[in-house]
C-alpha positions in Angstrom: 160.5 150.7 88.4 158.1 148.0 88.1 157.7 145.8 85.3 154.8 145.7 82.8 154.1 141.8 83.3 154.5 142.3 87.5 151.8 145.5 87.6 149.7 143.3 85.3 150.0 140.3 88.0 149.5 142.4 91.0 146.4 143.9 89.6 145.2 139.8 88.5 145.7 139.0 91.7 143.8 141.9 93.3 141.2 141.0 91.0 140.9 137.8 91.9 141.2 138.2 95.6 138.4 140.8 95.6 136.3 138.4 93.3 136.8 135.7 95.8 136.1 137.6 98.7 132.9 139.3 97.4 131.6 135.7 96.4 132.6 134.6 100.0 130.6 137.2 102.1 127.6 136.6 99.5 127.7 132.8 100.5 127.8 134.2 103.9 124.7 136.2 103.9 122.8 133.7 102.0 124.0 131.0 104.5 122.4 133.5 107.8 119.1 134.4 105.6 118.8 130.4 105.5 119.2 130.7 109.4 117.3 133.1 109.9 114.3 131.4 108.4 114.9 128.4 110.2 114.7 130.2 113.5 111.5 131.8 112.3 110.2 128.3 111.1 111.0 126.8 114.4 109.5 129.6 116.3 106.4 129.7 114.2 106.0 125.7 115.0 106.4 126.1 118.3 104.1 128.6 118.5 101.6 126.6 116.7 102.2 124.0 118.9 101.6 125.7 121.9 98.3 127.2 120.4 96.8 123.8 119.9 97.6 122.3 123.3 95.9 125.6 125.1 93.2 124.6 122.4 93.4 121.0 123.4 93.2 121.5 126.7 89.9 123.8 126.4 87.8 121.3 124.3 89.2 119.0 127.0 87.8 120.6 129.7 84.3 121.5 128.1 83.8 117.8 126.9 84.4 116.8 130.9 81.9 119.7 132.1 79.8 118.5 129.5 80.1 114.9 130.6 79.2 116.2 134.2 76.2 118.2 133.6 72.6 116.6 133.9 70.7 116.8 130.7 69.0 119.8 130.2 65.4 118.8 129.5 64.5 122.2 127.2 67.8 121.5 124.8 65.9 122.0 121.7 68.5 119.3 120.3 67.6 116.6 123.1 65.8 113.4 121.3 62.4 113.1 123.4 62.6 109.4 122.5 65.4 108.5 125.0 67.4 107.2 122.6 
């Protein structure tokens, strides 16, 4: 038969061992939600990124078509001075 003092060890160390390893896999999950934001930080950036060039590229495009084109001489926003 087992002893008093040997039970009471093997159930401390149980304890502990089950302690540690719940503490363990809820550093893990905290460690991949920390990931997981990063991925959706980075995607979001690059998302962002790629939103402003398309952008970029647009305003780019009008200002040269808008360099291009003759004056319109009915643009309500045309000075008549010629200045």
């Amino acid at each position: 038969m087992f002893s008093a003092s040997a039970l009471l060890s093997a159930l401390l160390s149980l304890l502990a061992r089950t302690f540690s390893n719940v503490i363990v896999q809820e550093i893990d999950s905290l460690r991949a939600a920390e990931a997981q934001r990063e991925v959706g930080a980075a995607r979001q950036a690059a998302s962002s990124r790629a939103k402003a060039e398309r952008q970029e590229a647009v305003a780019r495009t009008a200002a040269d078509a808008a360099t291009r084109a003759p004056e319109d001489p009915n643009d309500p926003f045309l000075r008549k001075d010629g200045t």
